[in-house]
N, C-alpha and C positions, 0 to 999 in steps of 0.2 A: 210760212211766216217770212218779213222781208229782212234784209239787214240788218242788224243792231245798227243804232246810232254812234257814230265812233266818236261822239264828243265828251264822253265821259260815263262812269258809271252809275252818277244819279239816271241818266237820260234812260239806259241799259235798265235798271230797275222797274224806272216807271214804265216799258215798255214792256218786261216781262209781268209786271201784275198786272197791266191792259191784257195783256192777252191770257190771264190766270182768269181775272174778273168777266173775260169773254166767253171764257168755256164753262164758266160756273154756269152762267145765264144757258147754254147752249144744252149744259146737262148739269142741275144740280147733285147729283148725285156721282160726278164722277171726285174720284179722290184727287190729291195734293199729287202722288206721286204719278196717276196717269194723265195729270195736266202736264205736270212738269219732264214728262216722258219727250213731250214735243220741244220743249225748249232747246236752242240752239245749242252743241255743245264747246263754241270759243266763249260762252260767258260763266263758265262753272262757279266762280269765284261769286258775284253774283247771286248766283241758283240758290248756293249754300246760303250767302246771307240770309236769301228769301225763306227758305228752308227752316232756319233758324228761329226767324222772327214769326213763320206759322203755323209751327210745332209748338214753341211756345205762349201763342196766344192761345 
């Protein structure tokens, strides 16, 4: 995965559920937590949000 975009954390979100919503397509079947395995670890703050918001959907 390339760099986060450093203009902000909307930009950081929508880049990590692009790449959520890419692996879903790639393997439905894989879970939240081995997508989010891959994700970068300078965006944690972020992650959590995400994390947050698709636990609780």
């Amino acid at each position: 995965m390339d760099a986060l975009d450093p203009s902000g954390p909307a930009e950081d979100a929508m880049h990590l559920m692009a790449h959520t919503m890419g692996r879903l397509l790639q393997d439905p079947t894989a879970t939240f937590e081995q997508i989010t395995a891959s994700w970068p670890r300078n965006n944690d703050q972020t992650a959590a949000e995400i994390r947050r918001w698709w636990h609780g959907w």
